[in-house]
C-alpha positions, 0 to 999 in steps of 0.5 A: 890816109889811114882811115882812124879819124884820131890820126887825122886832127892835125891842122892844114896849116900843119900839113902844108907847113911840113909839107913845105919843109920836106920838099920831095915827094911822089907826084902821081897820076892817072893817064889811060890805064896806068897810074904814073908817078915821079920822084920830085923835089918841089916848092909849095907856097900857099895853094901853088906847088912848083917842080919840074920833070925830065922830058922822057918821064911817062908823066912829062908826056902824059901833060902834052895832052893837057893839065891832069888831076895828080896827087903829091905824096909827102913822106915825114919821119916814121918809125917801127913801134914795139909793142914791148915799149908801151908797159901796157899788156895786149897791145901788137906791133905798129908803125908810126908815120907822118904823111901829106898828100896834095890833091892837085891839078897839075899842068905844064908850066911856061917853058920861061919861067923854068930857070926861075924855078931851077934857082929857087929850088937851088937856093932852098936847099942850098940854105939848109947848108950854110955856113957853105956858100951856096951853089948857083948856076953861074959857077957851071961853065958857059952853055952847060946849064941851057943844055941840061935845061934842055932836058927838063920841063917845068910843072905847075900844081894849083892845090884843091886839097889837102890830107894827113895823117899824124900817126903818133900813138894818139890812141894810146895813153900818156904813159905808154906813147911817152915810153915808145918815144923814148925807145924810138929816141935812141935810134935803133927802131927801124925807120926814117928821121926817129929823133923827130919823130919821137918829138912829133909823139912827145907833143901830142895833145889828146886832152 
């Protein structure tokens, strides 16, 4: 989290609620001496966050040895920030970004809720696509799914914290986060997502 308490106003609501909407992130841990960390898409409802992970994933083996304090890092838009855009002298080069971490407990979950999950997860996603009829697994063929099933573990993460940062040039003036935005806007800064990003900078109140 960047340590500049002006980009870490944002309501937890917030946080959690952008949170929910990506629904990927970096799941990490501490086990002995290395620090582990997996790639997962994920539902976050409340304070519970639900995933999964493929059995042979050094963090999978690390929860046989019970429940571990993790951390989910959730990555939003972000985008290079010119110096040349704000119309304002002696200022340097940034990079502005949306992030959420969870500080969570993270613990296997029972091995029978892991289709519930996998259909949840499915249909979540699968929304987003509509009008296309959403896939399910009854369309794959009789025994393929128990057999992938096999392969995967469900996980469980009860959230005792949550931090962000919203790094939208909140410490620049009105004028010249207004005139980044707009060259964020046409799409050309290097980054991830920059129409909402420029959004994200349009909508800062710092009054």
């Amino acid at each position: 989290m960047h340590p500049n308490p002006v980009f870490r106003q944002t309501e937890e609501e917030t946080a959690r609620a952008a949170a929910a909407a990506r629904g990927f992130g970096v799941l990490t841990a501490a086990a002995g001496d290395e620090v582990l960390a997996a790639h997962v898409p994920f539902l976050l409802e409340d304070d519970r966050v639900e995933a999964h992970l493929v059995r042979s994933n050094p963090l999978a083996r690390a929860l046989a040895g019970g429940p571990l304090r993790a951390r989910l890092i959730v990555s939003g838009p972000d985008a290079y920030v010119s110096p040349d855009w704000y119309g304002e002298p002696d200022l340097v080069p940034t990079w502005n970004y949306v992030a959420v971490h969870l500080h969570v407990t993270l613990a296997l979950a029972p091995p029978e809720s892991l289709i519930g999950h996998l259909e949840r997860l499915s249909a979540r996603f699968e929304a987003a696509l509509a009008p296309k009829p959403p896939w399910t697994h009854h369309k794959m063929s009789e025994g393929v799914m128990a057999r992938m099933m096999r392969q995967i573990l469900p996980v469980e993460m009860a959230v005792e914290r949550i931090e962000s940062t919203f790094k939208l040039n909140q410490n620049r003036t009105a004028p010249a986060r207004a005139g980044a935005a707009d060259e964020i806007a046409k799409g050309r800064s290097p980054g991830t997502e920059l129409a909402g990003l420029a959004a994200l900078m349009r909508g800062v109140d710092t009054a």
